[in-house]
C-alpha positions in Angstrom: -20.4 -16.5 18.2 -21.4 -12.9 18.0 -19.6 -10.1 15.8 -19.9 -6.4 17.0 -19.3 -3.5 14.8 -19.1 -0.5 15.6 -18.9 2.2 13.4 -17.8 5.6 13.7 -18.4 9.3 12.1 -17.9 12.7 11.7 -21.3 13.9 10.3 -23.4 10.8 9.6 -25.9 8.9 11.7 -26.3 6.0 9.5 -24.3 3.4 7.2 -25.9 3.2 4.1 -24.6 -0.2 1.9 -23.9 1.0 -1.6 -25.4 -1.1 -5.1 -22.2 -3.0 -5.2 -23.7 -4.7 -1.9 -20.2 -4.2 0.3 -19.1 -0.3 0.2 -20.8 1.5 3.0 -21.1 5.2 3.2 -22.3 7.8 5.9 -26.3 9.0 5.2 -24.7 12.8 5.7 -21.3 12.1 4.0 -18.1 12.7 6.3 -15.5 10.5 7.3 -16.6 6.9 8.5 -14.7 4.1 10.0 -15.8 0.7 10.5 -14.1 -1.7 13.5 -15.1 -5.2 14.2 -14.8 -7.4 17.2 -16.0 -11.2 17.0 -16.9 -13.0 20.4 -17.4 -16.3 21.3 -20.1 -16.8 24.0 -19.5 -19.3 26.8 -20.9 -20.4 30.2 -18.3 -18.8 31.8 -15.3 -15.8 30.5 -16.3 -14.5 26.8 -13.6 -15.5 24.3 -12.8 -12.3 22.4 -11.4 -14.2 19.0 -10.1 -10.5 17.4 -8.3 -9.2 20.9 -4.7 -9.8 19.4 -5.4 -7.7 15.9 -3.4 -4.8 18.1 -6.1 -2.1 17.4 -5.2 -0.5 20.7 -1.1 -0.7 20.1 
């Protein structure tokens, strides 16, 4: 199984984790989004286990 996140921002190049160990912020401030998918790899077709969270709708 492999999770891919992407994250997204307006000014910064980098997440930074805050002390608190979970809050992330941008290096340069801005607005930052975080989006995950997880995959399971398989001989044949991936199984994308997060494709039904109906990000895209």
């Amino acid at each position: 199984m492999v999770a891919i996140e992407t994250f997204i921002s307006t000014h910064s190049t980098y997440a930074v984790t805050s002390r608190d160990g979970w809050t992330m912020t941008g290096n340069k401030g801005g607005h930052m989004a975080q989006h995950e998918h997880t995959i399971v790899v398989t001989d044949h077709k991936p199984i994308i286990l997060t494709e039904k969270n109906e990000i895209w709708e």
